[in-house]
VEXDRENRO-962340 format. One record per atom (N, C-alpha, C): residue number from 1; residue in three letters; x, y, z; atom name. Coordinates in pm, 1 decimal, always signed. Each point is the difference from the previous one (the first is absolute). Example, Ala and Ser with C-alpha at 12.3 -4.5 7.8 and 13.67 -1.06 7.14 Angstrom:
<rs>
R num residu        x        y        z atome
R   1    ALA  +1319.0   -569.0   +780.0     N
R   1    ALA    -89.0   +119.0     +0.0    CA
R   1    ALA    +90.0   +120.0     +0.0     C
R   2    SER    -35.0   +105.0    -72.0     N
R   2    SER    +82.0   +119.0     +6.0    CA
R   2    SER    -77.0   +109.0    +73.0     C
</rs>
This chain:
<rs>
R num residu        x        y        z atome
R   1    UNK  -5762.2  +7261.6  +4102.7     N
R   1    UNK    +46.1    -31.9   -133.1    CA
R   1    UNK    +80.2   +117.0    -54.2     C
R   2    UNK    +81.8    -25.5    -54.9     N
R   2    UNK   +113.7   +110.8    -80.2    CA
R   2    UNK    -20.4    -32.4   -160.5     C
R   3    UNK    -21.4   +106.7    -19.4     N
R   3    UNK    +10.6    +82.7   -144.3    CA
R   3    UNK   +109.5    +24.6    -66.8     C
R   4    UNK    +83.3     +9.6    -87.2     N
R   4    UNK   +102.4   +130.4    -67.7    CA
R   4    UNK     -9.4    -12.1   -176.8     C
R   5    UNK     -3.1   +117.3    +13.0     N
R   5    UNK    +35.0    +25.0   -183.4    CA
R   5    UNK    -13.4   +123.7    -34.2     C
R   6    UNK    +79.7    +37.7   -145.1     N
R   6    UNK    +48.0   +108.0    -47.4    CA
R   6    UNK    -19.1    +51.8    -94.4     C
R   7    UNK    -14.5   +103.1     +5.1     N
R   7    UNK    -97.8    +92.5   -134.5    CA
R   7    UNK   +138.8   +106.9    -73.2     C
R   8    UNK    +44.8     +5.9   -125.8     N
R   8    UNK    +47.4   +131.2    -64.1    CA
R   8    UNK    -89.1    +74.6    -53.4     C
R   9    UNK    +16.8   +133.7    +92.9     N
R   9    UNK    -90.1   +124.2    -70.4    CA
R   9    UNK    +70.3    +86.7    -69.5     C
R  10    UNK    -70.8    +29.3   -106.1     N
R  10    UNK    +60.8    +97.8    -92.3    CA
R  10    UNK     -7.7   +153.3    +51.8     C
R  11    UNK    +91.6    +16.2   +119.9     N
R  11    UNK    -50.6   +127.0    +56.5    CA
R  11    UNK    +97.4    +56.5    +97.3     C
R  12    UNK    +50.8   +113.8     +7.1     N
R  12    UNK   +110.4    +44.9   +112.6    CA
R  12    UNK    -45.2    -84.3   +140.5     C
R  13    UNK   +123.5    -41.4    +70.0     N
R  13    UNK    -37.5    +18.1   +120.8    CA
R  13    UNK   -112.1    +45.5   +116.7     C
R  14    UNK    +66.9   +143.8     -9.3     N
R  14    UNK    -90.6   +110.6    +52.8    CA
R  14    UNK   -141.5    +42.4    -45.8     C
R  15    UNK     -3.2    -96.8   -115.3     N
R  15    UNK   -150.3    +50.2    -48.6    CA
R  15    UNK    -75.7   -137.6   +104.7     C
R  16    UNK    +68.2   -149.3    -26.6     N
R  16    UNK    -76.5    -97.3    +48.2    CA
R  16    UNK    -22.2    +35.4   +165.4     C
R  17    UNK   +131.1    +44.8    +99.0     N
R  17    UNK    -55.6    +29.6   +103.8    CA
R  17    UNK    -93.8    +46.1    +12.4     C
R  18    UNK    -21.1   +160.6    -44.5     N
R  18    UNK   -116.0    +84.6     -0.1    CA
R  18    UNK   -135.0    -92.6    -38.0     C
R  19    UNK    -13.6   -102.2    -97.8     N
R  19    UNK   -120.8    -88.0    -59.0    CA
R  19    UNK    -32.9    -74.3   +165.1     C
R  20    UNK   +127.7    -52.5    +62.3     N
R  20    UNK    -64.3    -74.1    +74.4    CA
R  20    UNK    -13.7    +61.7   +143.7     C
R  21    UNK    -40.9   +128.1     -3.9     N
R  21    UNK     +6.6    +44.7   +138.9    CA
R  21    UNK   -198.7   +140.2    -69.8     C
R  22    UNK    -20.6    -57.2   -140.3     N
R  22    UNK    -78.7    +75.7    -46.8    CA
R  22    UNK   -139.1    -60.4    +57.1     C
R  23    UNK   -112.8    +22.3    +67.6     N
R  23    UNK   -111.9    -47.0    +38.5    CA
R  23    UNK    -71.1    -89.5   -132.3     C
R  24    UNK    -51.9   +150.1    -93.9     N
R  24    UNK    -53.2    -67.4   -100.3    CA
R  24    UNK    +49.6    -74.9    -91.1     C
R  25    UNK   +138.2    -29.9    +20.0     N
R  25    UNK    +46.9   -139.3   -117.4    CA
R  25    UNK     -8.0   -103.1    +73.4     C
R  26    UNK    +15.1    -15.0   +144.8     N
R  26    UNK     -8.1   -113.2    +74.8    CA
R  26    UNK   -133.7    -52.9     +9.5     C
R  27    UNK    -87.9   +110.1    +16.3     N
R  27    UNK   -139.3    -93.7    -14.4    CA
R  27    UNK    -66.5    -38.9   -126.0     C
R  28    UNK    +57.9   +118.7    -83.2     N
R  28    UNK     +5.3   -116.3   -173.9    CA
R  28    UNK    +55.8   -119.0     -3.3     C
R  29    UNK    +99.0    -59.4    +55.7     N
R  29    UNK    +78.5   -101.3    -15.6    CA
R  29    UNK    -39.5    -96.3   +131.2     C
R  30    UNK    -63.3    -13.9    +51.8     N
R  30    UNK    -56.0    -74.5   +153.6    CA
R  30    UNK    -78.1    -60.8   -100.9     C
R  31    UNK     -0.3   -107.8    -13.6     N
R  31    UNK   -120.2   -129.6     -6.4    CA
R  31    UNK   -106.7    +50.5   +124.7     C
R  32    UNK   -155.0     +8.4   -128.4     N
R  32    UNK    -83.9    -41.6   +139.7    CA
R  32    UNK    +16.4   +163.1    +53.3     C
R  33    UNK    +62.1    +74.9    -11.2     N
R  33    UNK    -55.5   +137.0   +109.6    CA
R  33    UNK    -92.1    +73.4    -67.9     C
R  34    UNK    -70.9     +0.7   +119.0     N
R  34    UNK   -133.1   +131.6     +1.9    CA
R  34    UNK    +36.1   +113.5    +36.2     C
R  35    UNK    +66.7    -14.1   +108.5     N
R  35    UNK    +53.9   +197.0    +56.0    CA
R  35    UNK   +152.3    -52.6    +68.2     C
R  36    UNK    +61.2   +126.5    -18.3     N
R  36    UNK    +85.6     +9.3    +52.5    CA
R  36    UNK    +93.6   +186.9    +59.6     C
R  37    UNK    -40.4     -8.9   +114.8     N
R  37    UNK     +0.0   +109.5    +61.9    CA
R  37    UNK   +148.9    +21.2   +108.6     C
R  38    UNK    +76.2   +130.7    -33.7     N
R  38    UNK   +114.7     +8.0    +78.5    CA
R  38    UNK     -3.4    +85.1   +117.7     C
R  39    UNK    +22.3    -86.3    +72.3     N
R  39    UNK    +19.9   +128.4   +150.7    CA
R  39    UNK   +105.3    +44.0    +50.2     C
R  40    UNK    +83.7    -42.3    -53.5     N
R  40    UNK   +182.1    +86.8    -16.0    CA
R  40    UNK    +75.1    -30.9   -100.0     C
R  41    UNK   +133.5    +48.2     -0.2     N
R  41    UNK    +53.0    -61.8    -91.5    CA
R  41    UNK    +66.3   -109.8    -28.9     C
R  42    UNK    -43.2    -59.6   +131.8     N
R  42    UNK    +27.2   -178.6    +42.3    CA
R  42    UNK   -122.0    -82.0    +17.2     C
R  43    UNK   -113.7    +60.3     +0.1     N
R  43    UNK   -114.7    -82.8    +34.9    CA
R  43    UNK   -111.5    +32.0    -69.8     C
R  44    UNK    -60.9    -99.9    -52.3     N
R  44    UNK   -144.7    +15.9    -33.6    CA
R  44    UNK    -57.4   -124.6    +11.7     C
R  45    UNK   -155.3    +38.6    -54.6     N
R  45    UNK   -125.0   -171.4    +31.2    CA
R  45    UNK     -1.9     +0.1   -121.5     C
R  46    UNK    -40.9   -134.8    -10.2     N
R  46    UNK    -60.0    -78.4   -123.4    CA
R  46    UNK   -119.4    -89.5    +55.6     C
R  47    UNK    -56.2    +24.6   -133.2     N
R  47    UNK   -133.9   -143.6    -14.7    CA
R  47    UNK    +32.9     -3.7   -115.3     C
R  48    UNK    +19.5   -199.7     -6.2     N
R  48    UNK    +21.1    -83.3   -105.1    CA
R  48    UNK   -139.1   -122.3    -57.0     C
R  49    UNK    -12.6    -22.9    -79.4     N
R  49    UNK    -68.2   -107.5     -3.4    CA
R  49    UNK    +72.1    -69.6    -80.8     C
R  50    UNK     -7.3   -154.1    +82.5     N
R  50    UNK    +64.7   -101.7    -83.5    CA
R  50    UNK    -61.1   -128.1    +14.9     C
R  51    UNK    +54.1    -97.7   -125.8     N
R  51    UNK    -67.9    -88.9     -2.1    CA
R  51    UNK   +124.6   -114.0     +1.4     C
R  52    UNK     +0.0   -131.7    +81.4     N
R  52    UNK    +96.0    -61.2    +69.0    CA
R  52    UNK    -43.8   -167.0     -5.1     C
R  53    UNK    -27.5    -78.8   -157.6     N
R  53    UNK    -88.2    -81.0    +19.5    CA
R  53    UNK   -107.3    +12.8    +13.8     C
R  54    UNK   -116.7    -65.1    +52.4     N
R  54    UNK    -98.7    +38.2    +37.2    CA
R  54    UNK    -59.8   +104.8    +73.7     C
R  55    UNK    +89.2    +58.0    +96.4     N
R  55    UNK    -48.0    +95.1   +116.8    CA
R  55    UNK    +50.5   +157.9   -106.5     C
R  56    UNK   -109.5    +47.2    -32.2     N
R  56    UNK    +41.8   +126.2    -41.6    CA
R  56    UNK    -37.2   +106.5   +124.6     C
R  57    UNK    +77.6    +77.8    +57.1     N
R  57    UNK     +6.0   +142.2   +117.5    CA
R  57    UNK    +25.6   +119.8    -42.4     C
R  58    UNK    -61.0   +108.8    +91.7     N
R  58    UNK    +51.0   +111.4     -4.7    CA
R  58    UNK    +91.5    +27.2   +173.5     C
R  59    UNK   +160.8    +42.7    -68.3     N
R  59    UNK    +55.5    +21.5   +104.2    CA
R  59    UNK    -28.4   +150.9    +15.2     C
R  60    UNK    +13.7    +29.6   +115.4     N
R  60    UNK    +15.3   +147.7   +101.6    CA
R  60    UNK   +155.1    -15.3    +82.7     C
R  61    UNK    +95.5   +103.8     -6.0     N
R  61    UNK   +119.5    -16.6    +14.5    CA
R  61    UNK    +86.7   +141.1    +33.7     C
R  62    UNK   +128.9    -21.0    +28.9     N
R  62    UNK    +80.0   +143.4     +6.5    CA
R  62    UNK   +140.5    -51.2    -84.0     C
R  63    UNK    +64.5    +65.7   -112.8     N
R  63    UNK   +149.3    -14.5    -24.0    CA
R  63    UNK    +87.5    +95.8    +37.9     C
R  64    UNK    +86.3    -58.5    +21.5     N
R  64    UNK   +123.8    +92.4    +53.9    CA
R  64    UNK   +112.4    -20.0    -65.0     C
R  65    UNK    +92.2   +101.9    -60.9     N
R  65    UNK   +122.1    +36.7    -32.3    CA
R  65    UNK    +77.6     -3.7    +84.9     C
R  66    UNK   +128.1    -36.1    +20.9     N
R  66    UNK   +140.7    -43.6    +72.6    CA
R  66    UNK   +122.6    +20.1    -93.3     C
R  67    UNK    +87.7     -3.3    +98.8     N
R  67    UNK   +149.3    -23.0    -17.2    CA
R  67    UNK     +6.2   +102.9   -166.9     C
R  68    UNK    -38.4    +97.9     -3.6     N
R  68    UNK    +28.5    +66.3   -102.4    CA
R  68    UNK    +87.0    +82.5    -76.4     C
R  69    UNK    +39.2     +2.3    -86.9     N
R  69    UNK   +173.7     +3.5    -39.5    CA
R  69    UNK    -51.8    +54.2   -142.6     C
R  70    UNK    -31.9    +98.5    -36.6     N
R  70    UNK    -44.0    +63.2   -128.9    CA
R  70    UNK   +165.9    -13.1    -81.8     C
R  71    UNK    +47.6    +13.1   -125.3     N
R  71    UNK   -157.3   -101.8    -52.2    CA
R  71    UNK    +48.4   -163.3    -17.4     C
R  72    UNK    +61.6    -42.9    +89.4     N
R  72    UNK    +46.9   -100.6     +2.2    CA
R  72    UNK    -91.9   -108.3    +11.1     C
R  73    UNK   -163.4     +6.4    +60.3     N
R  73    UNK    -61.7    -40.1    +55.4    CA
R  73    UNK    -86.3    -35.6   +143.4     C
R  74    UNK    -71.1    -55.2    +45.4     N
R  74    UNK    -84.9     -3.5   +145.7    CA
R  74    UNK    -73.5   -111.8    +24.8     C
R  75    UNK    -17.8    -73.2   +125.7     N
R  75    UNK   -116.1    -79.1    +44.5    CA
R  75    UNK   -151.3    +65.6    +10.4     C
R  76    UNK    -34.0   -139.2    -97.2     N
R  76    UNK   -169.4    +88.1    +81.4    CA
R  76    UNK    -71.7    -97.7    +10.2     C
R  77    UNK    -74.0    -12.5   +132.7     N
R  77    UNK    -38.7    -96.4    +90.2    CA
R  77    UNK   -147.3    +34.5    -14.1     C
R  78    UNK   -113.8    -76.2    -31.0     N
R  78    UNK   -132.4     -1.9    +52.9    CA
R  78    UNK    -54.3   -140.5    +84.1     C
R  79    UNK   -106.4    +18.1    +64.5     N
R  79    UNK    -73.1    -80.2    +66.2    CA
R  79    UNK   -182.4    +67.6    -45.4     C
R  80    UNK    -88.1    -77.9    +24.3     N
R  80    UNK    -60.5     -7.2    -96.4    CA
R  80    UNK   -156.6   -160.3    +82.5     C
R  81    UNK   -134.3    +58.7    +12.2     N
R  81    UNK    -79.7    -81.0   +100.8    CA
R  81    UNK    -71.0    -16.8   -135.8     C
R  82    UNK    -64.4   -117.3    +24.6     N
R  82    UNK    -73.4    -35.2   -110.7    CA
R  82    UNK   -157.0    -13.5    +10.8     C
R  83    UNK    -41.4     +5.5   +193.7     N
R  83    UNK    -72.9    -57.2    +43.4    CA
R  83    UNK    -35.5   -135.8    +47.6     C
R  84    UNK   -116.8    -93.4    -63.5     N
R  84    UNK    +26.9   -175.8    +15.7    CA
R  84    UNK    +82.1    -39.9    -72.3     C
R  85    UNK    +27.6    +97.5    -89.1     N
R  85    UNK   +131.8   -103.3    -94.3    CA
R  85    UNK   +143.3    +13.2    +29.3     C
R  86    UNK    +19.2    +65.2    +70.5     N
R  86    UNK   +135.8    -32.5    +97.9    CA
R  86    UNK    +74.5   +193.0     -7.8     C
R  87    UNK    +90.6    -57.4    +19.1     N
R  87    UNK   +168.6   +125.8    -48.4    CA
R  87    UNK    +93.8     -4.6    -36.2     C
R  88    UNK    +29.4    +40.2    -90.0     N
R  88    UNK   +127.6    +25.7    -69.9    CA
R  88    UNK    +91.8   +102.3    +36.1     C
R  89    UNK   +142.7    -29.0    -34.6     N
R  89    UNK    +76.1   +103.6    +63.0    CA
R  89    UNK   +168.5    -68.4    -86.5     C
R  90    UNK    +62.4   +121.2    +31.1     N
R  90    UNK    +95.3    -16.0    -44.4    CA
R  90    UNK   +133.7   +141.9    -64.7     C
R  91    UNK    +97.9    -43.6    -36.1     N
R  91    UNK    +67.7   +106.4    -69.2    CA
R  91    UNK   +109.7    -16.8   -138.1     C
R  92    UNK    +61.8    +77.0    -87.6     N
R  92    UNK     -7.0    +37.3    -40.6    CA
R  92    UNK   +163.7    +76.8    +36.4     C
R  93    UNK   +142.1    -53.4    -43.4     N
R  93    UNK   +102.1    +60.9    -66.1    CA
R  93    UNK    +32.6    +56.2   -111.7     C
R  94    UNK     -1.1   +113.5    -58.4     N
R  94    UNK    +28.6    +35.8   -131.5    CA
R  94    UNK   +126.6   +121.2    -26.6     C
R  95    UNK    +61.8    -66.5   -109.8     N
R  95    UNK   +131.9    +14.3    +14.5    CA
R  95    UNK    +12.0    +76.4   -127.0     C
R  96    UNK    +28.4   +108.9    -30.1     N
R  96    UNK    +37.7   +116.5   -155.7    CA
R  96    UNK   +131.7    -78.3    -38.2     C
R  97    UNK    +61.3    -41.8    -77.3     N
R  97    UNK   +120.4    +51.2    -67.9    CA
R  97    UNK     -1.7    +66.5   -130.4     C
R  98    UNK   +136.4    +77.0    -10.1     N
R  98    UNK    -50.9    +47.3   -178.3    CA
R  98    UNK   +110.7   -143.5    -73.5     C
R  99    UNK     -6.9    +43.6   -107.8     N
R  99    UNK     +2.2   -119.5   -127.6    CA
R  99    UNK    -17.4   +106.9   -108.5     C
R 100    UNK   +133.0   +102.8    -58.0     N
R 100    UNK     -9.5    +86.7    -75.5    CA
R 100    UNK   -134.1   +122.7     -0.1     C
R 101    UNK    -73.6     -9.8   -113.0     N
R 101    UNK    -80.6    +79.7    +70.7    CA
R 101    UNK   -136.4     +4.3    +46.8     C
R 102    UNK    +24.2   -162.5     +4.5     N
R 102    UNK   -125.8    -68.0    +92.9    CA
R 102    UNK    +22.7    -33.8   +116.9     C
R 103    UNK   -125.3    -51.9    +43.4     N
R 103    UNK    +11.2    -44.9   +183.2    CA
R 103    UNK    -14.9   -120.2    -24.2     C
R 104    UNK     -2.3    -87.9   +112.9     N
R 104    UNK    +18.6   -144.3    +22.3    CA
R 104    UNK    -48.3    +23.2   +137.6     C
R 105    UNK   -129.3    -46.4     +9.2     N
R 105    UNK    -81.1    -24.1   +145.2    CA
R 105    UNK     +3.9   -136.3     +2.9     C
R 106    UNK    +33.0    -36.4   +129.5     N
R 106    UNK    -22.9   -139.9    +74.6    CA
R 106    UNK    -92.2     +1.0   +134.1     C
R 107    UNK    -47.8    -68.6    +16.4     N
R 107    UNK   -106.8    -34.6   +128.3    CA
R 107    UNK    +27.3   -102.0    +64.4     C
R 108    UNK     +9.6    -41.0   +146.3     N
R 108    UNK     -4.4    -83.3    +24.7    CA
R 108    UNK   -147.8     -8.4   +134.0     C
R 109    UNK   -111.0    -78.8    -38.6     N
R 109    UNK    -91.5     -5.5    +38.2    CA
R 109    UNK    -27.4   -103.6   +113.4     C
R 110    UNK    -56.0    +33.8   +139.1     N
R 110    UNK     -9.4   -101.7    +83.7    CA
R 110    UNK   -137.9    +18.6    +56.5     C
R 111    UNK    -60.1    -63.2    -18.2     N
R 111    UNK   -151.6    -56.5    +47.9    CA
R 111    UNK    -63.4    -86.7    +84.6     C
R 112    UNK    -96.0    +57.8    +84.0     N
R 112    UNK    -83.1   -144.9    +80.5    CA
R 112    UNK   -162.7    +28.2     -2.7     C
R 113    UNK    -73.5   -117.6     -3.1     N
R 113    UNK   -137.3    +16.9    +29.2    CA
R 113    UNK    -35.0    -71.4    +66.4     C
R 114    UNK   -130.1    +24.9    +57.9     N
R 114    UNK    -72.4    -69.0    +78.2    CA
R 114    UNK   -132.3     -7.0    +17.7     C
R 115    UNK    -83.7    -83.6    +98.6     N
R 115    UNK   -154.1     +3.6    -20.0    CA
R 115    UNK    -33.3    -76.3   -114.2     C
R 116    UNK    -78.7     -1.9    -16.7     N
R 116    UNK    -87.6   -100.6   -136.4    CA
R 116    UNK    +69.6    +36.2   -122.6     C
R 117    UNK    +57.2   +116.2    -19.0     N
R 117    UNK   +110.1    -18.7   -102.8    CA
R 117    UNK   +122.2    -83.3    +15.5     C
R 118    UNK    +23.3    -23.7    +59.8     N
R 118    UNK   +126.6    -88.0    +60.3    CA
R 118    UNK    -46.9   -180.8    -55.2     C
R 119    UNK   -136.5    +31.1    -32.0     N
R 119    UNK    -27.2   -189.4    +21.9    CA
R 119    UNK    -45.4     -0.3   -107.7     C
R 120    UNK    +41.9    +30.8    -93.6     N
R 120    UNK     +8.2    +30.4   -188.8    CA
R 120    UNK    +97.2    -98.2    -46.7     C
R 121    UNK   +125.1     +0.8    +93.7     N
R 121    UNK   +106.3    -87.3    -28.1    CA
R 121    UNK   +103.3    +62.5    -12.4     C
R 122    UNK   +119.7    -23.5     +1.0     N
R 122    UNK   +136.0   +102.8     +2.5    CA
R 122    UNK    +46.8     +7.2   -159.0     C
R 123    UNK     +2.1    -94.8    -83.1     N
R 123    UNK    +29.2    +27.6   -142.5    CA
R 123    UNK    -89.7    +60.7     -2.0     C
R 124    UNK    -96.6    +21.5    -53.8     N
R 124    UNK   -155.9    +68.4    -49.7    CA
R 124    UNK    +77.3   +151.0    +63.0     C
R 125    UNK     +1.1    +19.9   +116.7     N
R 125    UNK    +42.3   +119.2    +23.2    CA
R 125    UNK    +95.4    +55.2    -34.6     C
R 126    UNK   +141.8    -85.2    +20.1     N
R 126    UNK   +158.7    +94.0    -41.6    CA
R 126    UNK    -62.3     -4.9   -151.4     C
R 127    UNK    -56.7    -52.4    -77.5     N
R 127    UNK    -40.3     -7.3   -149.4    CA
R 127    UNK   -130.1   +121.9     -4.7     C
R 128    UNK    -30.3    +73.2    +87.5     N
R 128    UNK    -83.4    +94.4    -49.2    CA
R 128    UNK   +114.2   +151.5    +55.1     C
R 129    UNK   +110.3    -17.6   +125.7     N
R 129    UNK    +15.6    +58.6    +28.6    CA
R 129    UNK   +153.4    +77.9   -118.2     C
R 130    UNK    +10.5   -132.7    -75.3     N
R 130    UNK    +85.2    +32.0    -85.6    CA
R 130    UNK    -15.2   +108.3   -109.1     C
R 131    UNK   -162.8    -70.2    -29.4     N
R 131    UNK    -63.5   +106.4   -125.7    CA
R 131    UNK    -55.5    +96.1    +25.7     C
R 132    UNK    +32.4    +32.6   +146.0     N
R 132    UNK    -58.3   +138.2    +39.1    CA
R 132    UNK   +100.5   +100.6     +5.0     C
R 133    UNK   +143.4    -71.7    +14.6     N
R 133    UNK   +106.5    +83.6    +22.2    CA
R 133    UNK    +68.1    +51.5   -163.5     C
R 134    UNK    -30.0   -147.1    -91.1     N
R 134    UNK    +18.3    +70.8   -100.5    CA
R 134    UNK    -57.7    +46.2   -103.9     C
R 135    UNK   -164.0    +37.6    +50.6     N
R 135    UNK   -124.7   +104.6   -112.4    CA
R 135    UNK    +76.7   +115.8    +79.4     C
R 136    UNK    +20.2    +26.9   +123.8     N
R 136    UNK    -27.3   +118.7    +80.1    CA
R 136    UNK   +197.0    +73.5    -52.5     C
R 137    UNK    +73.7   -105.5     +0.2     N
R 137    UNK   +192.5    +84.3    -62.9    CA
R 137    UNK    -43.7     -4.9   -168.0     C
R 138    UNK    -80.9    -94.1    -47.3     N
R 138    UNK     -5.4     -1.3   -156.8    CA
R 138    UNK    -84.4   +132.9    -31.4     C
R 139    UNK    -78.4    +61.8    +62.0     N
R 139    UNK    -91.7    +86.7    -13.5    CA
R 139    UNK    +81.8   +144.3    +14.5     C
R 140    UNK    +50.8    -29.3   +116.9     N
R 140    UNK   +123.0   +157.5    +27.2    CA
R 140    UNK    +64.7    +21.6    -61.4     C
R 141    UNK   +104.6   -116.8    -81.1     N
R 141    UNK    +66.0    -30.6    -69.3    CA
R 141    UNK    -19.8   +109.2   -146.3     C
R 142    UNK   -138.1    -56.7     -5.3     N
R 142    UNK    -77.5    +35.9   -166.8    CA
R 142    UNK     -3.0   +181.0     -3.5     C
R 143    UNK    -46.2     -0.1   +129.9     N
R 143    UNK    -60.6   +168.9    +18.3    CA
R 143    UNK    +78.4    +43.6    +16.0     C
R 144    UNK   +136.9    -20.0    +72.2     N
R 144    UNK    +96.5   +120.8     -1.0    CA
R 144    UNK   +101.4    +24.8    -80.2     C
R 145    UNK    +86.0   -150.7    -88.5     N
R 145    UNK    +39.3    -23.8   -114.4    CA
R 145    UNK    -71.5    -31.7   -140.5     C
R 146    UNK   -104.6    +12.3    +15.0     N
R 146    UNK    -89.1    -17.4   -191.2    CA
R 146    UNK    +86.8   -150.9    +26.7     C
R 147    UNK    +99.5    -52.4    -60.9     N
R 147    UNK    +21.7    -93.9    -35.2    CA
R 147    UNK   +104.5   -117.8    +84.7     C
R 148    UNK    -68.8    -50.6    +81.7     N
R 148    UNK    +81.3    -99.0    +90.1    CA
R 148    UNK    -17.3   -140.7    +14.4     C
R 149    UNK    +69.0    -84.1    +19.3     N
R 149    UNK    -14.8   -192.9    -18.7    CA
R 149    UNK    +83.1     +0.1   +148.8     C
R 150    UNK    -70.0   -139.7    +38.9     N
R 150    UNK    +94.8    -42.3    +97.0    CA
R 150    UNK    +95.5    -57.7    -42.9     C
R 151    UNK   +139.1    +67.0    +84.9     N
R 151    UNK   +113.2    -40.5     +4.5    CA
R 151    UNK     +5.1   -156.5    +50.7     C
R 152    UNK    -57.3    -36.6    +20.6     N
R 152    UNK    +18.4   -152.6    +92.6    CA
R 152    UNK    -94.3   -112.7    -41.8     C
</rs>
């Protein structure tokens, strides 16, 4: 399932890169994270807990940073075991432009699950996976600009 939508932050460029390459704003802004730990400056784990319909999980996982182009933006890809309730996985385009002397982040989000999460139903899911993408840009949004709405 594919995602996209767009946030104006009230905030340089170079400040939003730096936000999204920052540990502790990302795991402020993760729906559902408990920890989130970096082991370079492309990789770290997460544990998430989420709730998906009925089947609420805790994922165990690794994300990774790509194709990175400061501060233009980067991919970042996780995968993510849930146990009996399946896996999730997926990534994550995000794109800086400025817009005077704000930014204009776009995402374009691509997702799959599986296992007993998978048999929730596919609306139920792109419909949770939507509102996960936009608590988690509405949240970054908030913290690194004080004052941001989606553009879209």
């Amino acid at each position: 399932m594919e995602i996209k939508g767009e946030y104006k932050i009230a905030a340089p460029r170079d400040k939003v890169f730096a936000a999204l390459n920052d540990q502790e704003i990302l795991r402020a802004c993760i729906p559902g994270c408990e920890s989130l730990e970096k082991l370079s400056d492309t990789e770290m784990t997460a544990k998430v807990r989420l709730r998906i319909g009925p089947v609420s999980a805790g994922f165990a996982g690794k994300v990774t940073l790509s194709d990175i182009d400061p501060p233009n933006g980067y991919k970042i890809t996780g995968e993510g075991q849930g146990g009996v309730a399946g896996f999730a996985k997926g990534g994550a385009v995000v794109k800086l432009t400025e817009d005077g002397g704000d930014t204009v982040l776009t995402y374009e989000v691509d997702a799959q699950v599986g296992g007993k999460i998978a048999q929730v139903g596919a609306r139920l899911i792109a419909g949770t996976a939507k509102k996960l993408a936009d608590q988690f840009f509405g949240k970054f949004a908030e913290s690194v600009g004080a004052t941001a709405a989606p553009a879209a």
